[in-house]
C-alpha positions, 0 to 999 in steps of 0.5 A: 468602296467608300471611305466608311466602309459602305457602299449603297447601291440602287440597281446598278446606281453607286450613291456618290455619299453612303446615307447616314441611316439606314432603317429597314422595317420588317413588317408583320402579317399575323392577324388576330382572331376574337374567339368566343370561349378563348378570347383573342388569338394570334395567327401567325403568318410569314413575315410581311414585306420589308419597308426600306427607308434612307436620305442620301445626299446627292453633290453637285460638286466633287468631294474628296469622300464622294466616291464615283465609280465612272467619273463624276456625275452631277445630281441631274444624273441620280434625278434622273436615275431614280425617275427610271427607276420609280417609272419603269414600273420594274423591280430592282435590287438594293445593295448595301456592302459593309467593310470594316478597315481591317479588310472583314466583309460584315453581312450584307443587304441584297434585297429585290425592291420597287421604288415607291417613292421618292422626296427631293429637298433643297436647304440653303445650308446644302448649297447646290446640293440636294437630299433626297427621301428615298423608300423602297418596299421589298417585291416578292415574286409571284405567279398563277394557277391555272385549272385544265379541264379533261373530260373522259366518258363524261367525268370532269377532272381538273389537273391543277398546273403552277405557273411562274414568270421566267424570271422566277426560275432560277439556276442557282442559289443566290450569290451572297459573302460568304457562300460557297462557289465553285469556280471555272474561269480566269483570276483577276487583280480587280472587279474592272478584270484588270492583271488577269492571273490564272485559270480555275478549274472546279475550283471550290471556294468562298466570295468574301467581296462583291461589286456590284454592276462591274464586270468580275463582281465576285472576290474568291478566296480558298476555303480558308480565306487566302485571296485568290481574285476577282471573275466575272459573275457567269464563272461561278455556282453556289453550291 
């Protein structure tokens, strides 16, 4: 966790400094209608896609409130980083994790994107160091309808089926701060799976931590907010 308390995450990517400022645009999509007798009208629709938009400062040199999560990396590897990301043509999530010094999980960002562009600066100011402009648009899954013809004695009848990408099913809800979980699996003193502790069993509690891209993300406490540990992602079911 960074020193103020925010870490930002592009897929499984830590940024090394947490932006400055962060906007996020909800956009809208109603439309509006001009009507003969009644004048203009407003369709009211669901909520456009979300425009992400921050500047990140990548160093070439260690700082002492850089925060790297597997040793220092220079700023070819986050270029390069972001390169994937624009190219792959996939979509990935945006994760930003707010911690306040008392220790209190403030809400979270956890939102599916595509990288639509990105803008690499260099100032003398900065040194060797460079900012770069980064802008994510929220991505929506989608799928298809398909129309099966049948002929009986012949009348035509079309039975329409819904057709979705796998990756659209899910098992479960979302893992998110503050929802409740059911827990089977090993307790550990870390999000690395370090000090490995007890065992839970259909245990029901509450994630109040997440770290993203290790390998036990989730933080479990009791229902009334004891610490109890951190395990690994497939241990746990929203509920």
């Amino acid at each position: 966790m960074s020193k103020n308390g925010y870490d930002f995450y592009l897929d499984k990517c830590l940024l090394p400094i947490p932006p400055q400022k962060l906007q996020l645009k909800i956009n809208n999509a109603n439309s509006t209608l001009t009507l003969i007798n009644e004048g203009e009208i407003n369709l009211l629709k669901k909520a456009g896609l979300t425009d992400i938009d921050f500047d990140c400062e990548i160093p070439q040199v260690k700082y002492p409130f850089s925060v790297y999560r597997d040793g220092f990396k220079e700023a070819s590897y986050y270029l390069d980083y972001f390169e994937r990301l624009k190219t792959d043509k996939k979509p990935f999530q945006f994760i930003v994790s707010r911690l306040m010094p008392t220790g209190k999980a403030l809400f979270p960002t956890n939102i599916k994107v595509s990288m639509e562009s990105y803008t690499v600066t260099e100032q003398a100011k900065n040194g060797f160091d460079v900012t770069v402009k980064i802008k994510l648009k929220q991505y929506r899954e989608f799928g298809t309808k398909t129309a099966v013809i049948k002929t009986d004695n012949g009348t035509v009848s079309a039975d329409v089926q819904n057709k979705r990408a796998d990756s659209t099913v899910q098992a479960s809800k979302p893992a998110t701060i503050g929802c409740d979980v059911i827990v089977n699996g090993r307790l550990h003193g870390n999000s690395y799976g370090e000090a490995p502790g007890q065992m839970r069993t259909n245990y029901r509690g509450k994630i109040n931590f997440i770290n993203p891209g290790s390998s036990h993300p989730y933080h479990i406490t009791t229902p009334d907010g004891l610490w109890q540990g951190w395990v690994t992602a497939d241990s746990v079911k929203v509920i």
